[in-house]
C-alpha positions as CSV (number, residue, x, y, z in Angstrom):
1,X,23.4,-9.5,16.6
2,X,25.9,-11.4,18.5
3,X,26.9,-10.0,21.7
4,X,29.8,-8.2,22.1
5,X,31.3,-5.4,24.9
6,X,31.8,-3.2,21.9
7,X,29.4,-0.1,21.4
8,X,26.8,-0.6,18.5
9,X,28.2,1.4,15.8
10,X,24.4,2.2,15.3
11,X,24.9,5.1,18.5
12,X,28.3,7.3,16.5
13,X,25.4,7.4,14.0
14,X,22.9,9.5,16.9
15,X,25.6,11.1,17.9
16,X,25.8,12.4,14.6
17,X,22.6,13.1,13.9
18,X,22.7,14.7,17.6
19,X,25.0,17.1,16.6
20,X,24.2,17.8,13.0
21,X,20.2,17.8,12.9
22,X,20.1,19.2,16.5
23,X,22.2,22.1,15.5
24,X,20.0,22.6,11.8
25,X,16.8,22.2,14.3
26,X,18.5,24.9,16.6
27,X,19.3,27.5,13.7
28,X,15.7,26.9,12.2
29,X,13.6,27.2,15.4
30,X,14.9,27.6,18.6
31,X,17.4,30.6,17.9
32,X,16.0,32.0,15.1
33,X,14.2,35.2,16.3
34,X,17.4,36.3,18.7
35,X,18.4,38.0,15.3
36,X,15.1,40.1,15.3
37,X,15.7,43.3,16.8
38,X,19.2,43.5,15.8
39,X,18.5,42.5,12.5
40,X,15.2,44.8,11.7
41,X,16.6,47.9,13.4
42,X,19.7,47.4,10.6
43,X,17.8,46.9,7.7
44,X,14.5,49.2,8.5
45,X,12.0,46.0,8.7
46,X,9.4,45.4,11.0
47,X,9.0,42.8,13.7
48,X,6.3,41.0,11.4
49,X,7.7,41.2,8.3
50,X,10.8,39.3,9.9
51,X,8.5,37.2,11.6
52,X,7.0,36.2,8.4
53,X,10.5,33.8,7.2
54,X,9.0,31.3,9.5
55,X,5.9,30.6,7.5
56,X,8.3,31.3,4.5
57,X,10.1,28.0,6.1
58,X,7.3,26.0,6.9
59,X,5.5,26.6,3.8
60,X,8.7,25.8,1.9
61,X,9.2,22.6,4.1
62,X,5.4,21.5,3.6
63,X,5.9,21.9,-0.3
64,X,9.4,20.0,-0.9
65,X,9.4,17.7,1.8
66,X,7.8,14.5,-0.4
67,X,10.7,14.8,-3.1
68,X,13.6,15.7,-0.3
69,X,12.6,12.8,1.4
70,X,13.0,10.4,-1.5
71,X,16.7,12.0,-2.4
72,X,17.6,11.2,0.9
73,X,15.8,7.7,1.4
74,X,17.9,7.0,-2.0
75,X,21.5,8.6,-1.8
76,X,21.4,9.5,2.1
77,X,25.4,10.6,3.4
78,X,25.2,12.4,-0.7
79,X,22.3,14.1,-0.1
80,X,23.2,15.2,3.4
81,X,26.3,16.7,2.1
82,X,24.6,18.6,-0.1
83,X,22.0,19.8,2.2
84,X,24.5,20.6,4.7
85,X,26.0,22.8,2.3
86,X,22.7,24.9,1.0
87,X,22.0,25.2,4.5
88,X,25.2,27.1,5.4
89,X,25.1,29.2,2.6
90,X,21.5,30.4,3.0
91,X,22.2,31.0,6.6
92,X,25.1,33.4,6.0
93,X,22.6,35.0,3.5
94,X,20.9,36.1,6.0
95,X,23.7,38.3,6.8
96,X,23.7,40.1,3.7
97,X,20.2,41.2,3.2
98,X,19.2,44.6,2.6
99,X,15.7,44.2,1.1
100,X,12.6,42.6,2.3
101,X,12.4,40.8,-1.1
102,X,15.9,39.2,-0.6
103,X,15.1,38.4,2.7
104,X,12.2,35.9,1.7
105,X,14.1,35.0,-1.3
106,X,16.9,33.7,1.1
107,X,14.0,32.3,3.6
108,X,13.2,30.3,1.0
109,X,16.0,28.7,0.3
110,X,16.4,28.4,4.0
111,X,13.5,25.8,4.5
112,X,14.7,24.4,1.2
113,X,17.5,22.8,2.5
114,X,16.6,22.6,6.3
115,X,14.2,20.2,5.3
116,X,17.0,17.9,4.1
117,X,18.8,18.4,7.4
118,X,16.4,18.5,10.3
119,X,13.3,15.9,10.7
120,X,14.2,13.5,7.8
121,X,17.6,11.9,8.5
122,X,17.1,10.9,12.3
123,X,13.4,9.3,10.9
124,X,15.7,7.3,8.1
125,X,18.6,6.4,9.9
126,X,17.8,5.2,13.1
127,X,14.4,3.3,11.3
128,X,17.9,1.8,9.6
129,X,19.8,1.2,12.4
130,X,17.8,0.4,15.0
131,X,15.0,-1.9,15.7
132,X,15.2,-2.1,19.7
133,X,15.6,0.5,21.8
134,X,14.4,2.9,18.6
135,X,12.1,5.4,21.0
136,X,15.5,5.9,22.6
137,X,18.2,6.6,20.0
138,X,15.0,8.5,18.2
139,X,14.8,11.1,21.5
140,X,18.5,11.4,22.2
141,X,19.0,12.1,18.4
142,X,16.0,14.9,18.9
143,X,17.1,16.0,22.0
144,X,20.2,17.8,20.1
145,X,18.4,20.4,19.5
146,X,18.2,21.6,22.6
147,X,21.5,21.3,23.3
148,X,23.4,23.2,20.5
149,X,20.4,25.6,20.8
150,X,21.6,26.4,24.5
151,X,24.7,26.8,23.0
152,X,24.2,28.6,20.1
153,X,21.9,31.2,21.6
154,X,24.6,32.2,24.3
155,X,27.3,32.7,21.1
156,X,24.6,34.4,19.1
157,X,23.7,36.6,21.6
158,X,27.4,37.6,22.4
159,X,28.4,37.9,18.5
160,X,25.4,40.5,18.3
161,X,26.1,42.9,21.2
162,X,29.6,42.6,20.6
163,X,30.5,42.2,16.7
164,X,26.6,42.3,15.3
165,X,24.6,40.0,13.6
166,X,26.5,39.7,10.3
167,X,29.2,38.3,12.1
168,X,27.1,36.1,14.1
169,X,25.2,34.7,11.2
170,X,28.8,34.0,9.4
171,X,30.3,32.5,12.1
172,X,27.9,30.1,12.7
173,X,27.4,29.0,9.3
174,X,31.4,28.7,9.1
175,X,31.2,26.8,11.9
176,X,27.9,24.2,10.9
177,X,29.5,23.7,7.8
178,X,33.0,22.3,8.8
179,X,31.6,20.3,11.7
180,X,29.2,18.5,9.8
181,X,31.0,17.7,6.7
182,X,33.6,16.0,9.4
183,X,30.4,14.4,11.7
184,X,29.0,13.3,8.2
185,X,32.1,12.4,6.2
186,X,33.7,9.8,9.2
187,X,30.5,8.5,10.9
188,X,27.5,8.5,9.0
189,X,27.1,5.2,7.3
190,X,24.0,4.5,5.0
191,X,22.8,1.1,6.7
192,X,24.3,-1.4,9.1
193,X,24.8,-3.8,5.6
194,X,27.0,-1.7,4.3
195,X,29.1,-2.2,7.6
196,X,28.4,-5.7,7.6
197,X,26.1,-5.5,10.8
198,X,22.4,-5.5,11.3
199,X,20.3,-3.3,12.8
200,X,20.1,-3.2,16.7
201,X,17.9,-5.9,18.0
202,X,17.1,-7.6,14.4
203,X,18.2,-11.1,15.7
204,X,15.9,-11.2,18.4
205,X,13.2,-13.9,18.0
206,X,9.2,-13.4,18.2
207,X,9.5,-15.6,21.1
208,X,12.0,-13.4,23.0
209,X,10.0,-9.7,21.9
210,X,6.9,-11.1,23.7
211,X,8.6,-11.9,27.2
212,X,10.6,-8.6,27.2
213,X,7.3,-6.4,26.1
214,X,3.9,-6.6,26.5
215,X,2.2,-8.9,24.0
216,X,-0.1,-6.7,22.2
217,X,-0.7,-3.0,21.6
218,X,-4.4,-1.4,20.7
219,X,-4.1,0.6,17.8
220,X,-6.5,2.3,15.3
221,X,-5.7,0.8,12.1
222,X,-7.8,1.6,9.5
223,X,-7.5,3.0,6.0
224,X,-7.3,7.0,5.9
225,X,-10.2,7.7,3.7
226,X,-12.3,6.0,6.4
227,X,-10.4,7.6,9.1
228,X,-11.2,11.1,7.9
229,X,-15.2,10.2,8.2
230,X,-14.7,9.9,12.3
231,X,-15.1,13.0,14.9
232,X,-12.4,11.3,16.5
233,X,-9.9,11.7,14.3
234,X,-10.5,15.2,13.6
235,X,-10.5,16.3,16.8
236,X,-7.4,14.7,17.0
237,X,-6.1,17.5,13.8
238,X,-7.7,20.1,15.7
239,X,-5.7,19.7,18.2
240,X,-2.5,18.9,16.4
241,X,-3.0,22.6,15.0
242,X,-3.1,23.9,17.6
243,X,0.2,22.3,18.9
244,X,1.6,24.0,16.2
245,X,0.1,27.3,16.5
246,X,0.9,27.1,20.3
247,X,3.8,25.4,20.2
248,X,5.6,27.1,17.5
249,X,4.6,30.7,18.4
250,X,6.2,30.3,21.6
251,X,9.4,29.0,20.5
252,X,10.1,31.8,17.6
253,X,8.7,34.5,19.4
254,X,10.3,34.0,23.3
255,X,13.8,35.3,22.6
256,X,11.9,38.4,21.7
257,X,9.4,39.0,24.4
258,X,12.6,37.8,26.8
259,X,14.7,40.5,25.0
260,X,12.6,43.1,25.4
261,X,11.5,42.6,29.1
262,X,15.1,41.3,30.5
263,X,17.6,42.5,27.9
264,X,19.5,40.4,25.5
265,X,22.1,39.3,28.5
266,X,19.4,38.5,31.0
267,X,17.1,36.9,28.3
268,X,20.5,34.7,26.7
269,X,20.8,33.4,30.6
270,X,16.6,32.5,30.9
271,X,17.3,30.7,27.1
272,X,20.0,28.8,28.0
273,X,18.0,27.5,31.7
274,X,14.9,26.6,29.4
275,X,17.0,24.6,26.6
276,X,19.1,22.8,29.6
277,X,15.9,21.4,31.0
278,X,15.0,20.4,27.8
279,X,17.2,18.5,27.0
280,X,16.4,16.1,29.9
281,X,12.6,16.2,29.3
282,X,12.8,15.4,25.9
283,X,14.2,12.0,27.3
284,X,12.2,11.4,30.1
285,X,8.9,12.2,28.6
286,X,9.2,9.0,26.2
287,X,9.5,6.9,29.8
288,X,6.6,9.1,30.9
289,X,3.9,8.0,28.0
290,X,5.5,4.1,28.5
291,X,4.5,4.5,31.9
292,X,1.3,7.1,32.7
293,X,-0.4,6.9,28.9
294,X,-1.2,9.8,27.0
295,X,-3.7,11.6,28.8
296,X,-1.9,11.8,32.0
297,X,1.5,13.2,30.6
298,X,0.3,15.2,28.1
299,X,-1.7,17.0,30.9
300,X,1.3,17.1,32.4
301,X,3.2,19.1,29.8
302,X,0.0,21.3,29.0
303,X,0.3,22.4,32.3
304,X,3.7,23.2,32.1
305,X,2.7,25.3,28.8
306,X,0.3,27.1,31.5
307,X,2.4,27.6,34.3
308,X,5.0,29.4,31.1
309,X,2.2,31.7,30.4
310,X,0.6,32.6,33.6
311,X,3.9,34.1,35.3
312,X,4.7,36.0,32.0
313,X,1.1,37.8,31.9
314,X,1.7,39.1,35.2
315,X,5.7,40.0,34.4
316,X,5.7,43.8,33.6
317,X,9.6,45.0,34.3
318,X,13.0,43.8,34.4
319,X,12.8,43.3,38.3
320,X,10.5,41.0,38.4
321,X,13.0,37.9,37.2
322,X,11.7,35.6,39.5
323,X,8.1,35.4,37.6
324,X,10.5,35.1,34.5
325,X,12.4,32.4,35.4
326,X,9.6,30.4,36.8
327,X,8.3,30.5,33.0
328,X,11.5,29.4,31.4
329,X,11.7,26.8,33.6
330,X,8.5,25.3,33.0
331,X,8.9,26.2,29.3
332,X,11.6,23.5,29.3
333,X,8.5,21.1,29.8
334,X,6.2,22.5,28.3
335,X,8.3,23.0,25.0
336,X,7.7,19.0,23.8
337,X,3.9,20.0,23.6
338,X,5.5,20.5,19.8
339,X,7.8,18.1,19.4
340,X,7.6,14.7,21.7
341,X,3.6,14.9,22.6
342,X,2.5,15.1,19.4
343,X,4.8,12.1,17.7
344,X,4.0,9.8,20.6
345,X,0.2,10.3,20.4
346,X,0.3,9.2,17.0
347,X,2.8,6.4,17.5
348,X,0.2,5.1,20.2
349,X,-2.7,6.1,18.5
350,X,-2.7,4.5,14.4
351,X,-2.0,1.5,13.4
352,X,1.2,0.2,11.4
353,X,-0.5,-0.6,7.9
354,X,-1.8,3.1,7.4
355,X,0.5,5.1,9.7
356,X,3.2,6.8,7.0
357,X,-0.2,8.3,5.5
358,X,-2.0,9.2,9.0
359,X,1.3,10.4,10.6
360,X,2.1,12.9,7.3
361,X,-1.5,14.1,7.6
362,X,-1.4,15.0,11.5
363,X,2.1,16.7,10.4
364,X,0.3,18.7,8.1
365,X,-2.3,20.5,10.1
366,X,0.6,20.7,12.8
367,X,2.7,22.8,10.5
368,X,0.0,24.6,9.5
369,X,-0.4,26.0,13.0
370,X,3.3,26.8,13.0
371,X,2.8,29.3,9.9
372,X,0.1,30.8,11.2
373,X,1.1,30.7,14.9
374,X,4.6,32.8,14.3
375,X,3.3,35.6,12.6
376,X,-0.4,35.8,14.0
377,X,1.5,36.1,17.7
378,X,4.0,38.4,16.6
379,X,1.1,40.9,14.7
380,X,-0.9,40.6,17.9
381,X,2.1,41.5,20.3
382,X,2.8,44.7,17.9
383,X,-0.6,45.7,17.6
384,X,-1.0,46.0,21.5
385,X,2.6,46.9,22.1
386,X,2.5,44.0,24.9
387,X,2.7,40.5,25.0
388,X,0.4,39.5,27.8
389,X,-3.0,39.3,25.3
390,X,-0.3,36.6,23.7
391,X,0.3,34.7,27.2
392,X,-3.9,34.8,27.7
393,X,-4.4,33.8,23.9
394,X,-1.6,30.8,24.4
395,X,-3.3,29.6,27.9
396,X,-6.8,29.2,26.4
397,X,-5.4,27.4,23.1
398,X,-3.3,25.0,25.5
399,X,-6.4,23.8,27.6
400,X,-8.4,24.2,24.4
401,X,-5.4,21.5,22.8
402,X,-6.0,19.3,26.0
403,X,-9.5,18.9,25.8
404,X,-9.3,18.0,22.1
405,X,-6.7,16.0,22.9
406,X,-8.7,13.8,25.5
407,X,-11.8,13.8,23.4
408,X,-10.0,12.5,20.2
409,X,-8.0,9.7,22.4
410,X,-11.0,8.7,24.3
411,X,-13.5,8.4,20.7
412,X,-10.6,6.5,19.3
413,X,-11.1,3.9,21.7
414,X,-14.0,2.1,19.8
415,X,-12.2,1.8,16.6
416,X,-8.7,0.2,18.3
417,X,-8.0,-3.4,17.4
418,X,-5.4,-5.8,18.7
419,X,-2.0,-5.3,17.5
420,X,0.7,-7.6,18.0
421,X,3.8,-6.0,19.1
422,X,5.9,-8.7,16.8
423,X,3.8,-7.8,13.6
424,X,6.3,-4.8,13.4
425,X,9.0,-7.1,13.0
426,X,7.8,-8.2,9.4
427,X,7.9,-4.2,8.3
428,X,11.2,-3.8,9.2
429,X,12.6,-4.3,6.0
430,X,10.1,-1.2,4.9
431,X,10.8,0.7,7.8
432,X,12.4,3.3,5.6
433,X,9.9,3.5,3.6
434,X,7.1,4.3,6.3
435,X,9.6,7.0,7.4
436,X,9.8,8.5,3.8
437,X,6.4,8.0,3.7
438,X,5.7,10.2,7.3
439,X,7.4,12.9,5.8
440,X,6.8,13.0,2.2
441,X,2.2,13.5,3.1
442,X,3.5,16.2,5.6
C-alpha cells in the first residue's frame, strides 16, 4: 500500500470484531455461570445440570463449525447479521426457561449461532485484511473478550441482585443486538478489494520481509496422516486436552466458587481485577513467545495457573480476601493457558502446507477437554461440597500440561525443516481458506 497518515481502514474492522466477537466470547465463556445460582435456585435445577449447557455448546460448536465456517467464508457481513441475530434471541431464551429440557434445547441453539460469532470471523477477516502486523490485530481483536466480559459481569451481577436474571439476560441480549447490527452494518467490510485497498503489508517485497524479520522459521511440516504416527505429536494433543479441561473448567466454574466464598458483590469486584489484567496479557504474551520461545512463557503462564490454585485451596471464608485476590490476579495470566498458549504453539510448531488440518485437529482434543472439564469440575465440587479437591485436581493437570508440553516441543525438534518466512507470502491469496479450514476439522 502506499503510505499515507491515514489509519488503515483494516483496524475499524478489529475494532469491530473487538467489540462484537469479544462481547459473543464474553456471554459464551467468561460470564456465563454468574447466572448459576440465581438461575437454578428459580427454576429447581442443580449446579450440574446447568453446568452441563457448556458441553451442550461445545459439542454443538464441534459439530456445526465445518459448515458455519463456509457460510461465513462465502457471504461474511450476511452471515454475521444473521448470527448476531440467533445469538440474541437464544440468549434471552435463557430467560424464559422453566424445564431442564428447554434449557438444553435453547443451549443448543446457543452454540449454534455463537459459533458464527466468536472464533470464526476474527480468523477470516483479519487473514483478509491483514498480512503484517496480523499476530497483532489477531490479539487485540481476541483481547475483546476480556474487556466486555469485565464489563458485562459487573452489569450482570447488578441486574441479578437487583431486578434478577430475566432482566439481566434480556437486557443484554437487547443491548448485543443493537450494537452489533450498528458495529456490523457501518464498518465491517468483506475484504480490502471491495474498498479498493489491499491488505496491510501486501505491497511489501520478499526483499524487504527478509531485512525486517528473521529469514527463516523451523516448522514441522509434514502431511497429518504421518504426523499422527509420532509420540511427539500426541503428546502435543494430550496436552492440548488438557488446556481445555483446565482451562475451560476454571473460566465457567470461577464466578461460582468466587460467589459462594465472597458473595456476588465481592466476587463481581475479583472478576472484573482478573478480566482487566487480561486484557493486557493477552497482548503482551504474543511479544513474550516472539521473544523467550515457547517453553519459557508457557511456563510462565502455567505457573500463573498454579499460583490461581494454590491461594484458593487454602482460602476457607470470606475474610481471607487477600488469598482471593492474589488468585484472580494471577488468573488474569494464567487464563491464556486456553486461549493465546495454545494458538501460538501451533502457529510455531506446524508447517504452512498442512496447518488448516493439524490446527483443526489440536482444536479438537482442546474442546474436548472444555466439555468434559466444565461439568467433571462442577460434579466434583458438589460431590465434596468444596472446591479445594478442584484447585489440587487443576494444579496437577497444569504441571501435568507443562511437561507434555515440553516433551512434545522438544521431540518435534527432529522432524522441523527450514521455512522461509516469505513462502507465506504466496498463500496469501488462500489465507481464508486455511482459516476456514482451522475451524471447519475443529
Amino acid at each position: 500500500m502506499k503510505e499515507s497518515t491515514k489509519i488503515f481502514y483494516g483496524w475499524w474492522i478489529v475494532i469491530a470484531l473487538m467489540a462484537v466477537s469479544g462481547s459473543a466470547l464474553a456471554l459464551t465463556i467468561t460470564t456465563f455461570n454468574i447466572y448459576l445460582n440465581a438461575f437454578t435456585k428459580e427454576v429447581g435445577l442443580s449446579a450440574t445440570q446447568f453446568a452441563l449447557c457448556s458441553t451442550i455448546i461445545n459439542i454443538t460448536v464441534m459439530l456445526f463449525s465445518p459448515k458455519v465456517g463456509k457460510i461465513l467464508q462465502q457471504h461474511t457481513k450476511k452471515a454475521l447479521l444473521i448470527f448476531l441475530t440467533g445469538f440474541c434471541l437464544s440468549y434471552a431464551a435463557f430467560s424464559m426457561v422453566t424445564h431442564v429440557v428447554a434449557l438444553y434445547v435453547v443451549a443448543a441453539l446457543f452454540g449454534f449461532f455463537s459459533t458464527g460469532l466468536t472464533f470464526i470471523p476474527p480468523n477470516i477477516l483479519v487473514n483478509r485484511w491483514f498480512i503484517e502486523k496480523k499476530g497483532l490485530a489477531m490479539s487485540i481483536a481476541l483481547s475483546g473478550s476480556a474487556f466486555f466480559g469485565m464489563l458485562l459481569s459487573k452489569y450482570i451481577t447488578y441486574c441479578i441482585q437487583y431486578f434478577g436474571f430475566t432482566f439481566a439476560y434480556q437486557t443484554v441480549a437487547a443491548m448485543m443486538f443493537v450494537g452489533g447490527v450498528l458495529l456490523i452494518s457501518i464498518l465491517i467490510k468483506d475484504s480490502p478489494e471491495s474498498m479498493g485497498l489491499k491488505a496491510l503489508g501486501a505491497d511489501l517485497t520478499h526483499s524487504k520481509l527478509e531485512v525486517s524479520s528473521k529469514s527463516k522459521l523451523t516448522l514441522v511440516d509434514i502431511d497429518p496422516k504421518i504426523l499422527k504416527k509420532k509420540p511427539f505429536f500426541w503428546s502435543m494433543l494430550a496436552a492440548q486436552f488438557l488446556v481445555g479441561f483446565v482451562g475451560g473448567g476454571i473460566v465457567l466454574q470461577l464466578p461460582v466458587y468466587l460467589q459462594n466464598t465472597f458473595g456476588m458483590q465481592q466476587a463481581a469486584s475479583f472478576l472484573v481485577i482478573s478480566l482487566g489484567i487480561m486484557i493486557f496479557a493477552k497482548i503482551i504474551l504474543g511479544w513474550l513467545y516472539d521473544k523467550f520461545g515457547c517453553l519459557v512463557t508457557t511456563s510462565a503462564v502455567a505457573v500463573s495457573v498454579l499460583l490461581t490454585c494454590i491461594p484458593f485451596m487454602f482460602t476457607t471464608s470470606s475474610q481471607m480476601w487477600g488469598l482471593g485476590l492474589m488468585g484472580v490476579m494471577f488468573w488474569g495470566i494464567g487464563n491464556c493457558i486456553g486461549t493465546v498458549t495454545p494458538a501460538v504453539i501451533a502457529s510455531k510448531t506446524y508447517g504452512p502446507n498442512h496447518y488448516g488440518e493439524v490446527y483443526g485437529i489440536c482444536l479438537r482434543f482442546q474442546t474436548l477437554g472444555i466439555a468434559l472439564g466444565v461439568p467433571a469440575i462442577s460434579m466434583i465440587a458438589t460431590a465434596t461440597h468444596s472446591f479445594t479437591f478442584v484447585w489440587i485436581i487443576c494444579s496437577i493437570f497444569t504441571v501435568l500440561l507443562l511437561g507434555l508440553y515440553a516433551y512434545g516441543l522438544h521431540g518435534s525438534q527432529k522432524y522441523r525443516t527450514p521455512i522461509h518466512k516469505t513462502s507465506y507470502l504466496s498463500m496469501t491469496g488462500n489465507a481464508n481458506t486455511i482459516a476456514i479450514a482451522s475451524e471447519a476439522k475443529s
